[in-house]
C-alpha positions as CSV (number, residue, x, y, z in Angstrom):
1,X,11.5,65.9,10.4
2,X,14.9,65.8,7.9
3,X,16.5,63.2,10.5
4,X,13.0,61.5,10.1
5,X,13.0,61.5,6.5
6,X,16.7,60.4,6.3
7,X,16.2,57.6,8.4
8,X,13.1,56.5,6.4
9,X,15.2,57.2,2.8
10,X,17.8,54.6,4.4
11,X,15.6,51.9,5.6
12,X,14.2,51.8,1.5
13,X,17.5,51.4,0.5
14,X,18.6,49.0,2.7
15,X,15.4,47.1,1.4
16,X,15.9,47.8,-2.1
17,X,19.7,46.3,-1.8
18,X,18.7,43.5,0.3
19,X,15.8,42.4,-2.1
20,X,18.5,42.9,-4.9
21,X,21.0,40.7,-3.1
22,X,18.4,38.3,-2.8
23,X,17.3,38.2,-6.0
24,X,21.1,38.0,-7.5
25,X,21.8,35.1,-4.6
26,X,18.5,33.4,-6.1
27,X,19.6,34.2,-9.8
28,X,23.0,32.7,-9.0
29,X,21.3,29.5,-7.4
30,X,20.2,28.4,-10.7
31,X,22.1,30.0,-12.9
32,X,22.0,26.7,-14.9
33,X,21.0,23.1,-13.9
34,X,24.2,21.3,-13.1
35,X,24.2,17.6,-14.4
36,X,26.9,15.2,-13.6
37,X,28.1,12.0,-15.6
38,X,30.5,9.9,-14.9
39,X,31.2,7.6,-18.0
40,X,34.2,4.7,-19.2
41,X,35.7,7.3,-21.8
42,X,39.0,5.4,-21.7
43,X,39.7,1.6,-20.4
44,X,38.6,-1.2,-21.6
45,X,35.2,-0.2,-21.6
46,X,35.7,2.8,-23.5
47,X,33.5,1.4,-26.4
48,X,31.0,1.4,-24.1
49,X,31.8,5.5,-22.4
50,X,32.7,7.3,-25.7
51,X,29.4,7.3,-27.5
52,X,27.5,7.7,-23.9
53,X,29.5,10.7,-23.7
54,X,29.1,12.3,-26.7
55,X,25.6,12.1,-26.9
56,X,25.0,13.3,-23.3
57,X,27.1,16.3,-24.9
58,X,24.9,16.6,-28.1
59,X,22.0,16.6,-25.9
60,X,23.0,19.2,-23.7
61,X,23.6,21.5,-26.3
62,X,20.2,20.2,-28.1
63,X,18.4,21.5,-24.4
64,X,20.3,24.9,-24.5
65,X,20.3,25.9,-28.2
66,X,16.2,25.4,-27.3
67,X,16.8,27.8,-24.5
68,X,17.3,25.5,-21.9
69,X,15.1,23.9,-19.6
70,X,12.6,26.7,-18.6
71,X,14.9,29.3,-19.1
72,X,17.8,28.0,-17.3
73,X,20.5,26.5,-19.6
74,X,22.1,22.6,-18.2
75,X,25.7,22.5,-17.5
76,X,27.2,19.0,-18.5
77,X,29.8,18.2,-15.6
78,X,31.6,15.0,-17.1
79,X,34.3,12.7,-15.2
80,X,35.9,9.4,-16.4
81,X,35.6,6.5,-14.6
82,X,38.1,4.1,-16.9
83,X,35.9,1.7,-16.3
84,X,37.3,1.5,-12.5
85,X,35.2,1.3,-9.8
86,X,37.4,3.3,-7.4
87,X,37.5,6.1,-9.6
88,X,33.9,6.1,-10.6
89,X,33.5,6.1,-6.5
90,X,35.8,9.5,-6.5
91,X,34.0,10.9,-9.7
92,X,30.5,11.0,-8.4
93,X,32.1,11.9,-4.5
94,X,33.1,15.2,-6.5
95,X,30.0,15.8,-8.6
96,X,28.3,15.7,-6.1
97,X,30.3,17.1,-3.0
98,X,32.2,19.7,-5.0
99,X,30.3,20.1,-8.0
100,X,26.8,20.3,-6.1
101,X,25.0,18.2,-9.2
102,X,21.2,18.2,-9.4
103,X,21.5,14.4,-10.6
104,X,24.0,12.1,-12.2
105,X,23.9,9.8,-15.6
106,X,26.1,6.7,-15.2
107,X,28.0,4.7,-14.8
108,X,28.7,2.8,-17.8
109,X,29.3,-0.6,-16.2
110,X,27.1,-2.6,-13.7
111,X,30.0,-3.2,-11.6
112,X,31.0,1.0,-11.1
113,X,27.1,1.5,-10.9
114,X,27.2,-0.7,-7.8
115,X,29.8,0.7,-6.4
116,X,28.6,4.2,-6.6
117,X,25.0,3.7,-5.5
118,X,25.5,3.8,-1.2
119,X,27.4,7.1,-2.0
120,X,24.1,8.7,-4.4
121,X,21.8,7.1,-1.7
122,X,23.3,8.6,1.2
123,X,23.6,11.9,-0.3
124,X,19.9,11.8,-1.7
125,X,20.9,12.7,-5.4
126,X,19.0,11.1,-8.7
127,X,21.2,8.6,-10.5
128,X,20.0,7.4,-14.0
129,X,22.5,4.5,-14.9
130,X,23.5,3.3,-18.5
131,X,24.6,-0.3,-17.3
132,X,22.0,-2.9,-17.8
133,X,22.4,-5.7,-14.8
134,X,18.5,-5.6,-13.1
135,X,20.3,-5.5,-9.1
136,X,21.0,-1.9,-10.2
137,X,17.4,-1.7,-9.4
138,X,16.1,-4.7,-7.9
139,X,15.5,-4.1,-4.7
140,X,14.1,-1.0,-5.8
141,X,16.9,1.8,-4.3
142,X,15.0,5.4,-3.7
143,X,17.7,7.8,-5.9
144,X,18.9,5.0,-8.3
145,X,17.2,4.4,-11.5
146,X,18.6,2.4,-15.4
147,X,17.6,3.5,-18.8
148,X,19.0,-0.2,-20.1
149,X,17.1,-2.9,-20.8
150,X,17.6,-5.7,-18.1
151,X,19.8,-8.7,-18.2
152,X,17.2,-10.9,-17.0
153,X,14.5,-10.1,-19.5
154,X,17.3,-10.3,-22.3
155,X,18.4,-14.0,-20.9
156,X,13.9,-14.6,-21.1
157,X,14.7,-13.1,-24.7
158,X,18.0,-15.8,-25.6
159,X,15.9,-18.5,-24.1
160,X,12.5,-18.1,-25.9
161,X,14.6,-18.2,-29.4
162,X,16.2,-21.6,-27.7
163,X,12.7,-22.9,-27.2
164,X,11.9,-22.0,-31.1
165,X,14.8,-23.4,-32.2
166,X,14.3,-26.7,-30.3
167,X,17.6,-26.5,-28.8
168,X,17.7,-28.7,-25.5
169,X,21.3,-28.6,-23.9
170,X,23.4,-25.2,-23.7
171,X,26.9,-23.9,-22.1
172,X,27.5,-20.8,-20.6
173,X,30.2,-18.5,-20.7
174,X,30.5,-15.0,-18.4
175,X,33.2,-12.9,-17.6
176,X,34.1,-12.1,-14.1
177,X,32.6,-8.5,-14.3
178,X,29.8,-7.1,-12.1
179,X,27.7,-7.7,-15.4
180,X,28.8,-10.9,-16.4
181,X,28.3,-12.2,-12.7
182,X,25.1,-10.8,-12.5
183,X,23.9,-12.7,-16.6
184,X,25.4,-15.4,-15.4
185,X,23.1,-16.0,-12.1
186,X,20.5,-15.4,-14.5
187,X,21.1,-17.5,-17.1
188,X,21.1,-20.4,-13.8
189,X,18.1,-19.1,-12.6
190,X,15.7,-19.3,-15.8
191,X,17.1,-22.1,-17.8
192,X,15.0,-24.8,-16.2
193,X,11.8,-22.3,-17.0
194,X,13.0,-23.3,-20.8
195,X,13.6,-26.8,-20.6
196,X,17.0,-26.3,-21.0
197,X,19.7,-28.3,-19.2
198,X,23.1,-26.4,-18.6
199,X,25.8,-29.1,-19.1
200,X,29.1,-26.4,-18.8
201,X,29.3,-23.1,-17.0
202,X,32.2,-21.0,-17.4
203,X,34.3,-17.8,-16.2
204,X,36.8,-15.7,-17.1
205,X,38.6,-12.5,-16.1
206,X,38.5,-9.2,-17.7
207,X,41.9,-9.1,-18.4
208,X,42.0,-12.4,-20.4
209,X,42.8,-12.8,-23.9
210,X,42.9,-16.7,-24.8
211,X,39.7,-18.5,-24.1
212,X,41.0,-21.9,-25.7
213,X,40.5,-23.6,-22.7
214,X,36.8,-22.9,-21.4
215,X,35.8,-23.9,-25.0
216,X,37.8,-27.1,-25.5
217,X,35.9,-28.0,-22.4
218,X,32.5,-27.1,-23.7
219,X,33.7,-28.6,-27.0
220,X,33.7,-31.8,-25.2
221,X,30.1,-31.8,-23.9
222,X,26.8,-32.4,-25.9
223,X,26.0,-28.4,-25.9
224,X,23.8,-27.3,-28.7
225,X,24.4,-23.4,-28.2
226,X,26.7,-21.6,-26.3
227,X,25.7,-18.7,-24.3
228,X,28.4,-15.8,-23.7
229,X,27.8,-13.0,-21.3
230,X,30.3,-10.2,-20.9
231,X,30.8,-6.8,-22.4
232,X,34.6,-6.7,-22.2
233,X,36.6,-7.5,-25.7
234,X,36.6,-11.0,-24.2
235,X,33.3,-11.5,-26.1
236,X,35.6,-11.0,-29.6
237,X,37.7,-13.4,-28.5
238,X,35.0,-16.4,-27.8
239,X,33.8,-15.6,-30.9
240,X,37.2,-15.8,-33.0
241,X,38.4,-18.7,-30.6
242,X,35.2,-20.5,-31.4
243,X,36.3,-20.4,-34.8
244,X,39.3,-21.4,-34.1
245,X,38.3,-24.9,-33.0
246,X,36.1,-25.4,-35.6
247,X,32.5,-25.5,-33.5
248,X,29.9,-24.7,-35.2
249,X,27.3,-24.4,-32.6
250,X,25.3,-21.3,-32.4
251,X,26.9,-18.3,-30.5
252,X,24.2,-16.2,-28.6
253,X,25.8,-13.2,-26.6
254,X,24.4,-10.6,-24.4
255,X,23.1,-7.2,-24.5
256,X,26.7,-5.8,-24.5
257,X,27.3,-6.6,-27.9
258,X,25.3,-3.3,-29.2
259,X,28.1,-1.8,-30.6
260,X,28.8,-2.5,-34.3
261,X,32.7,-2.1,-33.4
262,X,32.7,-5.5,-31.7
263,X,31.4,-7.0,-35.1
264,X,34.2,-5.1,-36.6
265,X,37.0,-6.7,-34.0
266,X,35.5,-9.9,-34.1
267,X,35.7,-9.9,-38.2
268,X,34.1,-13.3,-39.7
269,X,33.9,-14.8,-36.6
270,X,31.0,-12.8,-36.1
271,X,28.6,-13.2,-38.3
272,X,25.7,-15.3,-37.1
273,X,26.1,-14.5,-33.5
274,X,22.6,-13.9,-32.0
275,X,21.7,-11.2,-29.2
276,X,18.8,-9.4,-27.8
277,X,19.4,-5.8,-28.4
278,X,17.3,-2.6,-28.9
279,X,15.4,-1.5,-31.9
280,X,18.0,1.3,-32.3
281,X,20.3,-1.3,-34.0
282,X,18.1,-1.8,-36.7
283,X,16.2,1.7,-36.9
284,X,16.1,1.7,-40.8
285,X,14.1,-1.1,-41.1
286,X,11.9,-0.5,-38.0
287,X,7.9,0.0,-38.9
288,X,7.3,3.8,-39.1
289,X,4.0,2.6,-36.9
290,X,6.2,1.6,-34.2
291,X,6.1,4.2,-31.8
292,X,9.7,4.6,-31.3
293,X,10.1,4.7,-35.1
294,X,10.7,9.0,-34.8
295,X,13.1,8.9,-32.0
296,X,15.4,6.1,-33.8
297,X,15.4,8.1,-36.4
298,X,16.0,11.3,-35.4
299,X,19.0,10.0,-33.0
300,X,21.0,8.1,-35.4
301,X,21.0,10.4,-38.0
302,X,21.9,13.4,-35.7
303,X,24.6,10.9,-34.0
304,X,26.1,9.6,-37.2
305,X,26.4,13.1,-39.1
306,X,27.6,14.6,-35.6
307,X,30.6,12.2,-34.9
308,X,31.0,10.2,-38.4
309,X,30.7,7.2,-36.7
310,X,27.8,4.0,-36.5
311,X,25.3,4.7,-33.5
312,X,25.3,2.3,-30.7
313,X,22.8,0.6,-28.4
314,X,24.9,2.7,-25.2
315,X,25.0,6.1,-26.7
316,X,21.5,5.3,-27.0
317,X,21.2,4.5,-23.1
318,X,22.4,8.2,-22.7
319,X,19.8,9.6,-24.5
320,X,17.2,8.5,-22.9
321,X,18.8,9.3,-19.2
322,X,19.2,13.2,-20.8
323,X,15.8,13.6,-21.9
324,X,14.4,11.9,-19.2
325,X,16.1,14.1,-17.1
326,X,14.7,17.4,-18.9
327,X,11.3,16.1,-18.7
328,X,11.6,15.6,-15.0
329,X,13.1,18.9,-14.0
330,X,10.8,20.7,-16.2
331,X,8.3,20.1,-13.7
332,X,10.8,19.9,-10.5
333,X,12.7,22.8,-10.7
334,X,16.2,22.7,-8.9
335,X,15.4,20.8,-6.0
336,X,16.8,16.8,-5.7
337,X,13.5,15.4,-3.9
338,X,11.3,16.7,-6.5
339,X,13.3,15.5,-8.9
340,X,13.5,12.2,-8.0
341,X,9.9,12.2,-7.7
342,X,9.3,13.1,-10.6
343,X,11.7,10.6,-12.4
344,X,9.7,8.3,-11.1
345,X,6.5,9.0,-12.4
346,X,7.6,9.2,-16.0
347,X,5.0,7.8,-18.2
348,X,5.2,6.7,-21.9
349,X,8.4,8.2,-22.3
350,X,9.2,6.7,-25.8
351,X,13.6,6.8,-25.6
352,X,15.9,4.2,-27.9
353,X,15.8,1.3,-26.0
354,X,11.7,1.4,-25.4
355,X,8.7,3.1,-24.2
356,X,10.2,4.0,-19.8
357,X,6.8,3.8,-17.8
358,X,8.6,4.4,-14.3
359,X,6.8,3.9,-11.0
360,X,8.1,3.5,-7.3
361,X,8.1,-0.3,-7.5
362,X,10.0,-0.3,-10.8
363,X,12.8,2.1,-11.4
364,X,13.6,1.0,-15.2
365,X,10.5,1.0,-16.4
366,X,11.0,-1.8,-19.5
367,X,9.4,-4.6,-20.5
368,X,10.9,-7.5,-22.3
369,X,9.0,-6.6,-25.9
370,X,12.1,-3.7,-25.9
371,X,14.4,-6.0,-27.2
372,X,14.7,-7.3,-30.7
373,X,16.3,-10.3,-31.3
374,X,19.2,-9.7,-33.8
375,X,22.2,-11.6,-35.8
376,X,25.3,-10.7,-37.7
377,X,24.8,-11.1,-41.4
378,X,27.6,-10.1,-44.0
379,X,29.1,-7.7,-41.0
380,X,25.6,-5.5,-40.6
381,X,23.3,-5.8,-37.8
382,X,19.9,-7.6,-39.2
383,X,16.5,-9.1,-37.4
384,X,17.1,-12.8,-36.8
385,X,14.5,-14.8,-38.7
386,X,15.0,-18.4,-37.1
């Protein structure tokens, strides 16, 4: 009877330890909700991967000074890419393989989000990018999903204004960039749409600092606007080079100008450029009706008191991927399939570039009405009024 009793004393504890191990292995599992991001912190993009980065950071602690997302804090696992699209490869190979990330924001340019997506589709992990070019998405790929507005409805944007202002004849600029390639096809694509007759098209490199030449050319033609697509500093330089020659024709540029820094760099050359941007540009003067009015708000005050800087359209971008991201695993829990899932059917999410209605044939979730059409006046961002 004692050797009976022992035996039975020993098989409850070797269940009350095993349960215990399990419960710790289970407790260590998700001990906290590992997100990666892989951002251009430093390069020539930096402008682009600083303020993406910091507010990914303010938002994590935002998540876990609320006591994280049901109970389990986020850890923010953050790599650099420099803008490189070899090392943004290596960064989200180690997030994922070495890391073990639930999901990854980034990257900050089209051309490093490219790069990286066979790798997040292969290894069936959620990636919310913060570069804007639409074959991020289109096709639609399973794990890959954009909290930008898209290049192609910012090019329908630049083009309606166009129509408006009766202007017939354009030239395009575009930098040699993943994004820049990617405007550029559709600035070709749409223009006829618009009535509007490209009579010069051209390129330049990342690295180049003297666009003289592509505008003497363009100069020479019968172009009533000019049209400049790129995100690179190269987009100062058309604008001071412009000046430069003396043409006065207007100067529309892209998406990528959302950053009051390039106004800064560009000096007076800037002022009347016109671009399609998001309302977050111009929060203080958005209707407190509009339904993104709160989120403006709330984000450029906490950004601007947080890191004594002006708030930008890309900081924005991260935002929206973070919160996003904690409304989706709220209901998910630690597991990527779900996760994804639920990313995906994200409804009237209202973030700083619009209201993200998500579905399984659209993985951005935008329409074209998120974009305001802006201008440079007396170095501030202000609503273009044609």
């Amino acid at each position: 009877m004692k050797k009976l009793f022992s035996i039975v004393i020993a098989l409850l504890l070797i269940s009350i330890f095993s349960a215990a191990y399990a419960a710790g292995e289970k407790e260590e599992a998700i001990g906290s909700y590992k997100i990666g991001a892989v951002f251009a912190i430093t390069g020539p993009a930096s402008w682009l991967g600083e303020p993406e980065r910091n507010t990914a950071e303010m938002v994590a602690k935002m998540i876990n000074d609320k006591g994280g997302i049901n109970g389990i804090p986020v850890e923010l696992v953050i790599e650099d890419s420099v803008g490189d699209e070899t090392k943004a490869v290596n960064a989200v190979k180690k997030l994922i393989n070495s890391d073990n990330v639930l999901a990854i924001i980034g990257t900050s340019r089209s051309g490093t989000t490219m790069a990286v997506i066979p790798i997040v589709e292969k290894a069936q992990t959620p990636l919310i990018s913060c570069a804007a070019a639409e074959t991020i998405i289109e096709p639609v790929k399973k794990w890959v999903f954009k909290t930008p507005q898209s290049d192609r409805f910012a090019v329908l944007r630049i083009y309606e204004t166009m129509q408006e202002m009766g202007i017939k004849k354009i030239a395009i600029m575009s930098g040699t960039t993943g994004f820049g390639s990617a405007g550029r096809e559709q600035l070709r694509n749409l223009a006829s749409d618009y009535g509007l007759t490209i009579v010069a098209d051209e390129t330049y490199g990342p690295q180049d600092t003297d666009m003289t030449s592509q505008l003497t050319k363009i100069r020479g033609t019968d172009a009533q606007a000019l049209v400049n697509w790129s995100i690179v500093p190269a987009q100062v330089i058309v604008a001071k080079n412009m000046r430069q020659l003396g043409m006065d024709i207007p100067l529309f540029l892209s998406h990528g100008f959302g950053n009051i820094k390039f106004v800064e760099a560009a000096g007076k050359a800037a002022e009347g450029i016109i671009f399609p941007a998001g309302r977050l540009l111009v929060a203080d003067v958005v209707p407190r009706s509009n339904p993104q009015y709160k989120v403006l708000t709330e984000y450029k005050k906490m950004y601007e008191a947080e890191f004594n800087e002006p708030v930008s359209t890309f900081g924005g971008h991260a935002w929206d991927a973070m919160w996003i991201l904690d409304e989706a695993l709220k209901k998910s829990g630690p597991d990527k399939a779900k996760l994804r899932d639920e990313i995906e059917n994200v409804k009237n999410f209202v973030g700083t570039g619009g209201v993200f209605n998500f579905s399984p044939a659209d993985h951005n979730g935008l329409t074209p009405d998120a974009f305001e059409m802006l201008t440079v006046k007396d170095g501030k961002f202000a609503i273009f009024q044609r």
